[in-house]
C-alpha positions as a printed Julia matrix, in Angstrom:
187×3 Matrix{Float64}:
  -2.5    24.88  -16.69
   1.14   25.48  -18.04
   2.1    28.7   -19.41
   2.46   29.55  -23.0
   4.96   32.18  -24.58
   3.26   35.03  -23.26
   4.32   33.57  -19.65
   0.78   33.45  -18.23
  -1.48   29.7   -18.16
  -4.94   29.76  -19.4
  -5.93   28.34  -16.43
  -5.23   29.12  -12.94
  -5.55   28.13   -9.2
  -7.54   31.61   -7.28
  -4.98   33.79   -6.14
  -2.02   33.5    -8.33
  -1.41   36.01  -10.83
   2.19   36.65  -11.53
   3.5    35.85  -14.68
   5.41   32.77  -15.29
   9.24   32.72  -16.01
  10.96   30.6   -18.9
  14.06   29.44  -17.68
  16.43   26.75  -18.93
  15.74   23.58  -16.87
  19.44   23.24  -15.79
  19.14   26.42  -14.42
  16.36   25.9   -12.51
  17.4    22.38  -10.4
  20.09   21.46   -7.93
  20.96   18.57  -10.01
  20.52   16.51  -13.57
  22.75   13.15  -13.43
  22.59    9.46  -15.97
  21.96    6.53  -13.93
  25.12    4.81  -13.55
  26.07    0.58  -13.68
  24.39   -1.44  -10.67
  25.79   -3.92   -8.95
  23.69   -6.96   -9.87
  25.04   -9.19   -6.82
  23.42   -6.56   -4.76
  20.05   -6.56   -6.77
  17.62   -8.07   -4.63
  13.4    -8.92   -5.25
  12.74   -7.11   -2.56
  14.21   -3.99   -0.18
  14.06   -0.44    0.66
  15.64    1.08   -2.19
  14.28    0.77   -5.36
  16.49    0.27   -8.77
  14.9     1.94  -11.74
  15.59    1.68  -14.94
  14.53    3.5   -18.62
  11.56    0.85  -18.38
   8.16    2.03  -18.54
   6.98   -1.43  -17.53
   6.4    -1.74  -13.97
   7.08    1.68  -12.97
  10.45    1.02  -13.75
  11.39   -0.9   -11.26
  13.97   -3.68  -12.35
  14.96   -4.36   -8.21
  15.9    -3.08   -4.71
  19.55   -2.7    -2.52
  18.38   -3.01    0.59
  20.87   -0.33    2.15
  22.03    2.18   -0.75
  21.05    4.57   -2.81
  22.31    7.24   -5.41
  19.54    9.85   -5.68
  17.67   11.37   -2.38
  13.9    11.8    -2.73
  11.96   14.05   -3.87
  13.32   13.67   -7.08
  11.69   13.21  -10.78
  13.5    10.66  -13.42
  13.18   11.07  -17.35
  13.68    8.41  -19.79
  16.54    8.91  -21.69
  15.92    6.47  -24.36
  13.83    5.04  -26.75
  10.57    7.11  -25.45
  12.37    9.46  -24.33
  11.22   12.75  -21.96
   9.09   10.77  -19.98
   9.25   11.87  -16.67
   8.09   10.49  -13.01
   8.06   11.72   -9.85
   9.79    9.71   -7.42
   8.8     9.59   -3.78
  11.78    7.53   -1.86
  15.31    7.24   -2.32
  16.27    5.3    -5.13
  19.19    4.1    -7.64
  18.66    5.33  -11.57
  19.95    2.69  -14.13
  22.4     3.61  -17.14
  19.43    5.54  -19.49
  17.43    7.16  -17.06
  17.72   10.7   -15.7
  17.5    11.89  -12.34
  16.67   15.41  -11.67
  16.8    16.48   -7.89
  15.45   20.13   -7.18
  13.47   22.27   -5.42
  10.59   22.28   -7.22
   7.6    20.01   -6.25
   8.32   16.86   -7.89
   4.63   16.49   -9.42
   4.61   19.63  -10.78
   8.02   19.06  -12.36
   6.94   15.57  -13.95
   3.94   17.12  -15.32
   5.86   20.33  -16.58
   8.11   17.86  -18.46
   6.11   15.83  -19.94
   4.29   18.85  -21.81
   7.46   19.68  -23.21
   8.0    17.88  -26.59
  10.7    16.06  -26.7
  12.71   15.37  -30.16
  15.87   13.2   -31.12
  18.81   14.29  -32.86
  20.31   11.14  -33.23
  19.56    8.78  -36.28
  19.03    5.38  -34.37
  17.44    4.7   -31.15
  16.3     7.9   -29.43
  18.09    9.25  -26.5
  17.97   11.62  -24.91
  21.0    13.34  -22.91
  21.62   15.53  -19.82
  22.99   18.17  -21.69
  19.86   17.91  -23.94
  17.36   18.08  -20.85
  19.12   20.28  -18.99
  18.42   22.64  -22.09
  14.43   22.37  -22.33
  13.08   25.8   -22.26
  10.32   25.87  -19.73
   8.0    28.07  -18.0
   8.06   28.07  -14.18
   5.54   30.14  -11.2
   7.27   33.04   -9.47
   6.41   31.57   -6.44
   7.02   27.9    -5.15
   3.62   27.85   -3.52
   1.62   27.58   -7.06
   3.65   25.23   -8.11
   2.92   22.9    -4.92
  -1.16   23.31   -5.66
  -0.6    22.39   -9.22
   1.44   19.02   -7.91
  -1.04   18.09   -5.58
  -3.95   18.59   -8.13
  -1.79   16.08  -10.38
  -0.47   13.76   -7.75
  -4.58   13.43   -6.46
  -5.8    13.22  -10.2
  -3.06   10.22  -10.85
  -3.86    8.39   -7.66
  -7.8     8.48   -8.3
  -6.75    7.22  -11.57
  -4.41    4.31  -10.7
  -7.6     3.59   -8.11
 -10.2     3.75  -11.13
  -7.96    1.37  -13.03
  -7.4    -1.3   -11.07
 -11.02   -1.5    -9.86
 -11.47   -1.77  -14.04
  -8.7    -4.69  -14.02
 -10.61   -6.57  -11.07
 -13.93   -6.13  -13.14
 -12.64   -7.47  -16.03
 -10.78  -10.25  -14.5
 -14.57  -11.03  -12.49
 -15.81  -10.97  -15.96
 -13.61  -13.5   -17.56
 -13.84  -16.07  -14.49
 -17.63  -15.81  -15.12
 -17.89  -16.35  -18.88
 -15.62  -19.31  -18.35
 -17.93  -20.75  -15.55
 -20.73  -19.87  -17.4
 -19.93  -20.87  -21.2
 -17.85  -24.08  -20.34
């Protein structure tokens, strides 16, 4: 679905034939910015405003501010530590904590998250991996002429992750059904 170095995908949506672009990433957005410090007297269970973190537990979520927010929507955040390059597209407004990237653009936000996460990501620092703005705003990537393929290519994602997250938490309620039976069962 993504191009390769001859700037052309091996697969494509009927209708689109230009060849694909490979552009910096910084080049390409309005904005890359680190989550900053949150103000944990603010950090509530529940609100408008989501809090993310570098966390891939939870979809990231470590809380909400119920009337602020640092990053509009639709915007795409990237881990920017320890598994780092991992991005999401983000649907609200929200507030990015100290190790996670925000990217806010033009592009459609699913087709960004799944452009980046092709990408292979690689540490040049010796300890824990991190990954910087400087380093993401670098990532060579190939990007449609026109916005339009990009936004069939987001919503092909976007419906293939929701079917998913669907699929999987039918499989969670089955196997949760499963375990309350063996234990009624085999007492």
């Amino acid at each position: 679905m993504f191009a390769d170095e001859t700037g052309y995908p091996a697969l494509r949506f009927k209708g689109f034939t230009a060849k694909w672009e490979q552009r910096k990433l910084g080049e390409t957005v309005v904005n890359i910015v680190a989550g900053g410090d949150i103000n944990k007297a603010e950090l509530l269970s529940k609100g408008k405003y989501p809090v993310y973190a570098n966390a891939l537990t939870n979809n990231g979520i470590v809380g909400y501010y119920a009337s602020q927010y640092r990053i509009a929507a639709p915007a795409v955040t990237v881990t920017g530590r320890g598994d780092i390059g991992i991005a999401k597209a983000r649907d609200i407004n929200f507030t990015p904590v100290v190790r996670l990237l925000a990217i806010s653009s033009q592009h459609n936000n699913y087709f960004l998250e799944n452009l980046i996460n092709t990408h292979r990501s690689f540490a040049e620092s010796t300890g824990v991996p991190q990954l910087t703005v400087p380093q993401l705003s670098n990532y060579k990537l190939y990007f449609p002429q026109k916005i339009n393929e990009e936004v069939f290519i987001g919503k092909l994602f976007k419906k293939m992750d929701h079917l998913t997250t669907l699929h999987q938490h039918k499989i969670d309620n089955l196997k949760r059904l499963k375990r309350a039976l063996l234990q009624k069962m085999f007492v």
